[in-house]
TORNU-602023 format. One record per residue (C-alpha): residue in three letters; x, y, z. Coordinates in pm, whole numbers, plus 50000, padded with zeros to 5 digits. Example, Ala and Ser with C-alpha at 12.3 -4.5 7.8 and 13.67 -1.06 7.14 Angstrom:
REM residues 2
ALA / 51230 / 49550 / 50780
SER / 51367 / 49894 / 50714
//
This chain:
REM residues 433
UNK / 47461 / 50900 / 50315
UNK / 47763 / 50791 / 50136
UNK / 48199 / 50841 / 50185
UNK / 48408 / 50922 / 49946
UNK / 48788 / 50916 / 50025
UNK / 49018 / 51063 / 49814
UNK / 49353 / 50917 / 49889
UNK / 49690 / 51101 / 49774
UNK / 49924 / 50847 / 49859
UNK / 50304 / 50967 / 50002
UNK / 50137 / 51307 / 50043
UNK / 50289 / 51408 / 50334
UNK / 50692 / 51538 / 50355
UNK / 50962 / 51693 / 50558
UNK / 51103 / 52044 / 50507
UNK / 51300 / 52120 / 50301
UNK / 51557 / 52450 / 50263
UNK / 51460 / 52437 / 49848
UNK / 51133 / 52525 / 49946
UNK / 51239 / 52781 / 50241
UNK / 51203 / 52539 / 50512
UNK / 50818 / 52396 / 50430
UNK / 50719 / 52098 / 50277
UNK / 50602 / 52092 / 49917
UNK / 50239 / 52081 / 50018
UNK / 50242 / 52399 / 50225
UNK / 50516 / 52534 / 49887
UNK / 50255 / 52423 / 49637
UNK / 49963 / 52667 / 49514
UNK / 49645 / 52456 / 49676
UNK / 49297 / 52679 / 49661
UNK / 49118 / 52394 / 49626
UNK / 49225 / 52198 / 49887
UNK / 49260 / 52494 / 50087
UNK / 48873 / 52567 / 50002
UNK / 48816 / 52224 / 50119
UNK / 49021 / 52259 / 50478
UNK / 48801 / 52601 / 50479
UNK / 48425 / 52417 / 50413
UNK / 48571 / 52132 / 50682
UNK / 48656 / 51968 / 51004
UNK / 49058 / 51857 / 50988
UNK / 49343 / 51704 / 51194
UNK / 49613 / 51455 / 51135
UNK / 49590 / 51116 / 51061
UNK / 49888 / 50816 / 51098
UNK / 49777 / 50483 / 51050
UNK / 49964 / 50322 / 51296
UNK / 50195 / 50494 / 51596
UNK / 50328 / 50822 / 51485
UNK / 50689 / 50780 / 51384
UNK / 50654 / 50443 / 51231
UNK / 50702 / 50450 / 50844
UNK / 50456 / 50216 / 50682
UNK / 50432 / 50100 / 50338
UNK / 50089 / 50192 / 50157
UNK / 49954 / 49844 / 50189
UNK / 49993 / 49835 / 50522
UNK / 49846 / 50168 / 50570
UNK / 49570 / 50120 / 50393
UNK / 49481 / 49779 / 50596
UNK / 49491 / 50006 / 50884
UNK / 49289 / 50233 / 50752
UNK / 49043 / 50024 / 50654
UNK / 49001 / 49927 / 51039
UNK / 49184 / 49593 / 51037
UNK / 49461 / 49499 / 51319
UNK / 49807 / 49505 / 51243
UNK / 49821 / 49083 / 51292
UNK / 49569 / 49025 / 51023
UNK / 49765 / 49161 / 50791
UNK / 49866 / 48858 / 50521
UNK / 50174 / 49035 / 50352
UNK / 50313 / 49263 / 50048
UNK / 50361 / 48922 / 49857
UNK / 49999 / 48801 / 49905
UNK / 49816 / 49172 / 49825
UNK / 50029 / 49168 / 49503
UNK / 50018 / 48837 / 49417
UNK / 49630 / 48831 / 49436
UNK / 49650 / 49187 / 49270
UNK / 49806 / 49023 / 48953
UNK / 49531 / 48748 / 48962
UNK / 49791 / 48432 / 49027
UNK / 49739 / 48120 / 49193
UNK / 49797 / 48161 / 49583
UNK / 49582 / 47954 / 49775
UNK / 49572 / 47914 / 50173
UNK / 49883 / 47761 / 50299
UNK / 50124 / 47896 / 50023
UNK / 50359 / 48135 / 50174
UNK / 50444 / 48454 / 49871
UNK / 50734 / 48635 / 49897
UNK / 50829 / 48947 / 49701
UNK / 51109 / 48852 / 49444
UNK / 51344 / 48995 / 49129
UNK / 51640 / 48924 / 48973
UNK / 51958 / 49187 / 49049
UNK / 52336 / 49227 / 49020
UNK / 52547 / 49115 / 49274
UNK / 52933 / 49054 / 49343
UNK / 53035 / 48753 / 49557
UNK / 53356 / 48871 / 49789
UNK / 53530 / 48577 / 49986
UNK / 53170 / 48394 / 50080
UNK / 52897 / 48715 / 50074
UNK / 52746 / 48810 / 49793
UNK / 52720 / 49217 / 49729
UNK / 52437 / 49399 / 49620
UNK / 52580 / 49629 / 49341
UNK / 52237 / 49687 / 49111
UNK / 51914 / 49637 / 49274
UNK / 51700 / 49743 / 49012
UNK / 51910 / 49705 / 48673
UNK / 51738 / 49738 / 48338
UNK / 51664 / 49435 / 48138
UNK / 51458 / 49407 / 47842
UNK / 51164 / 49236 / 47781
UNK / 51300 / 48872 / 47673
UNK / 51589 / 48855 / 47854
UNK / 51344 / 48885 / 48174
UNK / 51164 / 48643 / 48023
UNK / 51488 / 48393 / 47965
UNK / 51634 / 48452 / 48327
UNK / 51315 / 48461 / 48497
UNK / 51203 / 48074 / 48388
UNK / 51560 / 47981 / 48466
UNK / 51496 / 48004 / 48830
UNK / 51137 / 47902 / 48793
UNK / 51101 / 47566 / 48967
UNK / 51300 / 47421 / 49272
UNK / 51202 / 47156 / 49520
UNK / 51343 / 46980 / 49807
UNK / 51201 / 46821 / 50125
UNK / 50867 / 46821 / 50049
UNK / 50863 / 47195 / 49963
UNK / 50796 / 47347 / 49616
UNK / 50918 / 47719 / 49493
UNK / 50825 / 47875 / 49151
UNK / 50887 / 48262 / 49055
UNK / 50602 / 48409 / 48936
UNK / 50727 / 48695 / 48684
UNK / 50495 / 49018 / 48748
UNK / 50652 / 49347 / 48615
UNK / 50987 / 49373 / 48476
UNK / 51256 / 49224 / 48708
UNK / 51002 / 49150 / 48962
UNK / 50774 / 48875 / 49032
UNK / 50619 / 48662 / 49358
UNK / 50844 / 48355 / 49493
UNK / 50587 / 48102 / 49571
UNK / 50636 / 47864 / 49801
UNK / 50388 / 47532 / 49852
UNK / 50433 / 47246 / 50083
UNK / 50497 / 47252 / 50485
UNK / 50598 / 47616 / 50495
UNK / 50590 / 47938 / 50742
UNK / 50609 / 48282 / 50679
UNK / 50798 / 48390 / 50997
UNK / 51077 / 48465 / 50793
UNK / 51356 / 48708 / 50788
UNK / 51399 / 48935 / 50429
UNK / 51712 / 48825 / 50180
UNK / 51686 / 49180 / 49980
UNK / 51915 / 49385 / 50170
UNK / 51768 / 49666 / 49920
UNK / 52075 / 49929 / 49968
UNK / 52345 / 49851 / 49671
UNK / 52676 / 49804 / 49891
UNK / 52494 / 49523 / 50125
UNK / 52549 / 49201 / 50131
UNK / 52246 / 49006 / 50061
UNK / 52082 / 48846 / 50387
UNK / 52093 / 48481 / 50518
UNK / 51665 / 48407 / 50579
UNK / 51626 / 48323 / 50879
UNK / 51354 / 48211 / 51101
UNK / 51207 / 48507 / 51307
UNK / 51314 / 48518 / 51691
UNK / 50918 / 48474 / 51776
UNK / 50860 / 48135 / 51659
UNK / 51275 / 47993 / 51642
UNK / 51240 / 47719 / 51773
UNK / 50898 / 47650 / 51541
UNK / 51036 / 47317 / 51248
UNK / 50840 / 47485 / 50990
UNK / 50980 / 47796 / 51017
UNK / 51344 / 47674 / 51009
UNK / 51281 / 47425 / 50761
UNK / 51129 / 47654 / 50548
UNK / 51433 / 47941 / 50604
UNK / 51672 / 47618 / 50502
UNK / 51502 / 47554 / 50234
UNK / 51454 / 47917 / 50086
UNK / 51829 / 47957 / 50133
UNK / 51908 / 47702 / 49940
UNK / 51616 / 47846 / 49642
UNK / 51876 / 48138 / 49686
UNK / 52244 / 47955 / 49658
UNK / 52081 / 47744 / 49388
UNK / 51958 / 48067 / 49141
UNK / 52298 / 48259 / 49186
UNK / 52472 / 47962 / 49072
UNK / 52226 / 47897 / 48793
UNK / 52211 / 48271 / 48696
UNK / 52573 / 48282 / 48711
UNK / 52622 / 48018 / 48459
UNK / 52324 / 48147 / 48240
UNK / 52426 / 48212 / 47849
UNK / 52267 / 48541 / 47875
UNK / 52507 / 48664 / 48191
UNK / 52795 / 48559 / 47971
UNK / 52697 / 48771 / 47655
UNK / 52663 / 49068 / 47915
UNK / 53015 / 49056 / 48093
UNK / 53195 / 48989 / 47749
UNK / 53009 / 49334 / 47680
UNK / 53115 / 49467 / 47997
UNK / 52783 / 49500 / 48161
UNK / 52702 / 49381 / 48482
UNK / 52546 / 49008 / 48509
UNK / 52170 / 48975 / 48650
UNK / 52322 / 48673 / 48888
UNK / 52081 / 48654 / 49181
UNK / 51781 / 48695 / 49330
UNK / 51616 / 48857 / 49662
UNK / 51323 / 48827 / 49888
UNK / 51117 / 49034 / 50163
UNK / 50803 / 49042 / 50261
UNK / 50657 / 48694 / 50307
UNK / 50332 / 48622 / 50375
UNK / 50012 / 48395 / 50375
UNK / 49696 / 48411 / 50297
UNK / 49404 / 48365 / 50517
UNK / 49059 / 48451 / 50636
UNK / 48934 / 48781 / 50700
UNK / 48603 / 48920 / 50754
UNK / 48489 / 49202 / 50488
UNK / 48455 / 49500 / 50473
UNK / 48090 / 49502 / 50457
UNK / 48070 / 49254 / 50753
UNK / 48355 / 49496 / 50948
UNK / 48155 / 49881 / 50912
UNK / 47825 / 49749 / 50704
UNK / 47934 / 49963 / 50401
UNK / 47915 / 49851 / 50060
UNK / 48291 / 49938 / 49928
UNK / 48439 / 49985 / 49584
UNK / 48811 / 50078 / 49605
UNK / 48907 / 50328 / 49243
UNK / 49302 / 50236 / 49212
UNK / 49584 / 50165 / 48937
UNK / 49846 / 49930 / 49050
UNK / 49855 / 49561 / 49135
UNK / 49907 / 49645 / 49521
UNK / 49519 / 49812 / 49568
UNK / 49376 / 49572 / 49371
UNK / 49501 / 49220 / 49560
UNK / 49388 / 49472 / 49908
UNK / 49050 / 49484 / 49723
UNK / 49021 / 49139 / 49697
UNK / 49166 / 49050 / 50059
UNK / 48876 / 49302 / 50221
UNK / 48606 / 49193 / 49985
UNK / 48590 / 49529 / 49808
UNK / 48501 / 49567 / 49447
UNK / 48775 / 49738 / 49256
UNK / 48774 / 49929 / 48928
UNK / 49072 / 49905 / 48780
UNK / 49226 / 50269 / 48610
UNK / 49553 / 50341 / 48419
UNK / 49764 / 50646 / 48504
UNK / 49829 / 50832 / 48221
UNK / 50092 / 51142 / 48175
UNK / 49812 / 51386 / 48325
UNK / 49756 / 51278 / 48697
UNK / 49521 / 51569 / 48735
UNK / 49301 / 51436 / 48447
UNK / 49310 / 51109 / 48585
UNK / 49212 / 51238 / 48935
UNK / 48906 / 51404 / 48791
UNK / 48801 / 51140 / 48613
UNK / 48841 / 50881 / 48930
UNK / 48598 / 51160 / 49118
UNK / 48342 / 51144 / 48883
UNK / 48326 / 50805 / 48889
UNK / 48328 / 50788 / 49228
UNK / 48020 / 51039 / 49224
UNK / 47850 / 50847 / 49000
UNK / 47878 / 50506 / 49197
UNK / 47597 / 50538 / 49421
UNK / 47509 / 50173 / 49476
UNK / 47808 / 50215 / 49680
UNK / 47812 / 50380 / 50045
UNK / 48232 / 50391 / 50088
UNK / 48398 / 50453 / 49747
UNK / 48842 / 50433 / 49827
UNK / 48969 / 50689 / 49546
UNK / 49335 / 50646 / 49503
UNK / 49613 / 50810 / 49339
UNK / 49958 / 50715 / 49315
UNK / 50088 / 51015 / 49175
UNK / 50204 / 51182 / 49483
UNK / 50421 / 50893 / 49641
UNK / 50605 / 50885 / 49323
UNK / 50652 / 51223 / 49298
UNK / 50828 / 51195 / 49644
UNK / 51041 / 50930 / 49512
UNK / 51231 / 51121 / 49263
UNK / 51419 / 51289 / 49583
UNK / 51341 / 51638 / 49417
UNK / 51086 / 51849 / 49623
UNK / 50995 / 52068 / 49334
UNK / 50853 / 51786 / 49145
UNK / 50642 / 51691 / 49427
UNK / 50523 / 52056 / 49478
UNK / 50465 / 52065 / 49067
UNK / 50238 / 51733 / 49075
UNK / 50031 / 51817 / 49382
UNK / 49907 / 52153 / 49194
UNK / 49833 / 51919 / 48921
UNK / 49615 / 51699 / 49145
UNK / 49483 / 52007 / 49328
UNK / 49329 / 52154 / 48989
UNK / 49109 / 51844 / 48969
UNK / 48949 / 51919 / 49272
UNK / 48726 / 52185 / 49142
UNK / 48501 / 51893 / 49058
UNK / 48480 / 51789 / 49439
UNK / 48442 / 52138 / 49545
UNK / 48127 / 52162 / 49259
UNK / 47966 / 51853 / 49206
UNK / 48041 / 51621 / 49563
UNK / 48048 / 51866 / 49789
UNK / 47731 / 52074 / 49766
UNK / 47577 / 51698 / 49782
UNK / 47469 / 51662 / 50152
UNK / 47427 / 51300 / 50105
UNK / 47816 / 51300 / 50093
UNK / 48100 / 51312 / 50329
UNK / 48384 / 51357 / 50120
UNK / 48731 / 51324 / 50287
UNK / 49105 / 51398 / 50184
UNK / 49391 / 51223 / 50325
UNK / 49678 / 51068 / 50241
UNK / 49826 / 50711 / 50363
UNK / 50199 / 50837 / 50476
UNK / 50431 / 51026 / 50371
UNK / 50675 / 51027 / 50185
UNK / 50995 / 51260 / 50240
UNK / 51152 / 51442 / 49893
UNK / 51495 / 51365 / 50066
UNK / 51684 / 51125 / 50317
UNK / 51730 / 50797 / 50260
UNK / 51420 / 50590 / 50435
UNK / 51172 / 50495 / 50156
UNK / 50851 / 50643 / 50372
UNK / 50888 / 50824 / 50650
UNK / 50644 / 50827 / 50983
UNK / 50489 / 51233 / 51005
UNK / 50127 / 51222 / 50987
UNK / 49969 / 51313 / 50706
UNK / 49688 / 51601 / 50688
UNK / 49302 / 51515 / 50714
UNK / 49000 / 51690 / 50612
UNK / 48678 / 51585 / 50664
UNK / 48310 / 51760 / 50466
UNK / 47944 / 51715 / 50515
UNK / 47651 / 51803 / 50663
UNK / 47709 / 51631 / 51064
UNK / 48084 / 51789 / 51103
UNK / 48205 / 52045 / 51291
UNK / 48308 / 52328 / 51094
UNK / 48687 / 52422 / 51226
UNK / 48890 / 52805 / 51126
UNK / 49151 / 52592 / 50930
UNK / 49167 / 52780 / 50647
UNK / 49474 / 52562 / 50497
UNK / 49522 / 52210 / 50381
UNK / 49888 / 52092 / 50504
UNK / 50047 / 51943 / 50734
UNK / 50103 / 52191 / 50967
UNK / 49811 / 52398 / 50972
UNK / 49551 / 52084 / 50963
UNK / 49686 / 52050 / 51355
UNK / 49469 / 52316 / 51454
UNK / 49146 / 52173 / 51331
UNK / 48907 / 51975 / 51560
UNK / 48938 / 51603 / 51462
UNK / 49309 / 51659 / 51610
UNK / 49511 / 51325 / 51593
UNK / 49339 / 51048 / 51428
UNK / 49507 / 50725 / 51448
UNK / 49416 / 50399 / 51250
UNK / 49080 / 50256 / 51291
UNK / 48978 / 50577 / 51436
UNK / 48940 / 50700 / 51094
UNK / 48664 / 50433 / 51020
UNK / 48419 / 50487 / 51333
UNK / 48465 / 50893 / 51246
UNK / 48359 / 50752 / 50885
UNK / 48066 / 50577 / 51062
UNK / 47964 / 50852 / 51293
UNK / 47946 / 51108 / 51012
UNK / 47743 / 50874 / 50830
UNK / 47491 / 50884 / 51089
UNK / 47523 / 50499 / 51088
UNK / 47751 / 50460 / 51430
UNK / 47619 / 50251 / 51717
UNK / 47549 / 50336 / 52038
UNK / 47796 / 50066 / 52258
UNK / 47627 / 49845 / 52459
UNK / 47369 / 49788 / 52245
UNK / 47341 / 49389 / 52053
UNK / 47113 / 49385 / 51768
UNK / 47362 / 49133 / 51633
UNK / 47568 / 48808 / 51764
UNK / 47879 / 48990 / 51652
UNK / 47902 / 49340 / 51845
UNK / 47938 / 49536 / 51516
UNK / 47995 / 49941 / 51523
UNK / 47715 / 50028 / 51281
UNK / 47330 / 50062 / 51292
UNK / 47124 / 49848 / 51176
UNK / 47303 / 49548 / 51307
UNK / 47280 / 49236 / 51071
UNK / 46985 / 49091 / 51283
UNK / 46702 / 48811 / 51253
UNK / 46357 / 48865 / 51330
UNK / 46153 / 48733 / 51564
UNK / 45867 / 48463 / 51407
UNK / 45604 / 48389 / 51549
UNK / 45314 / 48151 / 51426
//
């Protein structure tokens, strides 16, 4: 047997009085997905502790049955997911270029996410490029638009505090060493040093030609930049070596494929087009049709940034998009009893307040042949409660993967050095002459 997961990222939500107090998924017109909740065994799912708001990558880490400390940080799953040069020991840091105000001595956030063309980018960008001092080496790595990866390279940490205060209004953030490892040289050192990457680029920015022509023309300068999310790269074991599943992870974005890389999963890259139902469908059938693979990650963004815009009714609009796809799953994958196919979603994302994700669980349904067959009759995250799998939490997800499978161990058993959760165990035979 095989998994698919179909992933609708930001699926879940919060009520909201637009929609009569329910979310947009239990709003939105779903008979396939409530055909699916019917034909399954469902529950919730949170990838961490319930009430913690994670960002996808994280989430899917979890997901994937790694621990929380492995993790090696937004700038390293992006960094690797735009194919640039981070080796082990460089610490990445997400990083763009923004408006800010300086009052007295702080400098104010007042456009976090301007718009700059093309060029320009390209001007400001290499005019912060390349700063040393003390041994350690940064250089902005331009990605998309604004944004890019801060690389740093020497005797560096990443126990560091954010600079991005994020909110317009804010002042942007001193980096600081984090209280766990204070009293740690490297860490300090390398907080000194990226503060003074940071005093160095406003003043540069600041002075650039380009800011210049843009306040004489009464727009506001792009005069600083800011940081969160450092991290470093190191050594994990796969995926394959972690559940003894072949994986190949179906995903647009630069974020899914550096967490392909980092898990040793094989990635095929997709665009997103104006049509995310069409591009669901056509992510299923490939997924169908992979079947040197026994875990294939199908991913769609559509959903989280649906949730995004703030307005519920788009996000009820796009998931009956989405849900029209699934007429495929519900003929072709599964009818196929070499197939558990599973829907979730990663976290949610709330159509109002102001946190970017928000910690509900999302809703899970699980299909094939070794489930129990619940009387959910509804795919949301309310009604999903009631189904057997109840609360699933993390890593859970991946020995419920392995059980339904048929391929879970029984513990106590070592068929392996390593006490892996999977039958067969990687294991050598015995020789004899």
């Amino acid at each position: 047997m095989r998994c698919i997961l179909l992933l609708l990222d930001g699926l879940g939500d919060r009520s909201h009085s637009l929609l009569n107090g329910r979310t947009p998924l239990q709003a939105a017109h779903t008979p396939n997905l409530d055909k699916i909740a019917s034909l399954g065994m469902n529950g919730l799912f949170h990838a961490h502790l319930q009430g913690t708001a994670l960002p996808s990558e994280l989430a899917h880490f979890l997901m994937f049955g790694y621990r929380l400390e492995e993790f090696p940080g937004r700038g390293v799953v992006e960094a690797l997911g735009e194919e640039l040069d981070i080796r082990e020991g460089d610490v990445a840091l997400l990083a763009r270029i923004f408006s800010v105000t300086q009052e007295r001595e702080r400098l104010i956030l007042t456009h976090e996410n301007p718009e700059l063309d093309r060029e320009s980018c390209r001007m400001l960008h290499g005019a912060i490029q390349n700063f040393s001092s003390h041994g350690i080496e940064a250089e902005f790595l331009p990605t998309k638009g604004i944004g890019g990866i801060l690389r740093l390279r020497g005797d560096v940490s990443k126990y560091l505090t954010d600079s991005n205060p994020i909110i317009e209004g804010r002042p942007l953030m001193e980096v600081l060493p984090l209280n766990a490892v204070q009293d740690d040289l490297r860490a300090r050192s390398t907080a000194r040093f990226l503060n003074d990457y940071l005093r160095w680029s406003y003043l540069t920015l600041s002075a650039h030609p380009l800011n210049r022509e843009r306040m004489n023309k009464g727009l506001p300068p792009i005069n600083a930049v800011g940081t969160q999310r450092a991290g470093m790269l190191g050594s994990l074991p796969t995926f394959t070596d972690q559940w003894g599943l072949k994986g190949l992870l179906i995903a647009s974005g630069a974020v899914y494929h550096g967490l392909g890389r980092i898990v040793g999963m094989e990635t095929r890259k997709v665009r997103d087009s104006a049509d995310p139902g069409g591009d669901l469908r056509e992510r299923l059938k490939m997924a169908y049709q992979a079947r040197e693979f026994d875990f294939i990650h199908v991913h769609t963004k559509a959903t989280d940034e649906a949730g995004h815009t703030r307005d519920p009714l788009v996000k009820k609009r796009v998931i009956e998009e989405l849900d029209r796809a699934l007429d495929y799953a519900l003929t072709e994958i599964i009818p196929d009893e070499e197939i558990l196919f599973i829907v979730t979603a990663d976290h949610s994302t709330a159509s109002s307040g102001a946190m970017i994700h928000t910690g509900e669980s999302v809703p899970l349904v699980m299909t094939g042949k070794y489930i129990r067959r619940d009387a959910v009759a509804k795919f949301d995250e309310v009604s999903c409660a009631a189904g057997g799998l109840s609360l699933v939490r993390g890593k859970e997800l991946m020995y419920l993967i392995l059980n339904f499978l048929d391929r879970g161990k029984l513990w106590g058993l070592m068929d392996s050095p390593d006490d892996q959760p999977f039958t067969p165990g990687i294991s050598t035979a015995l020789r004899v002459d």
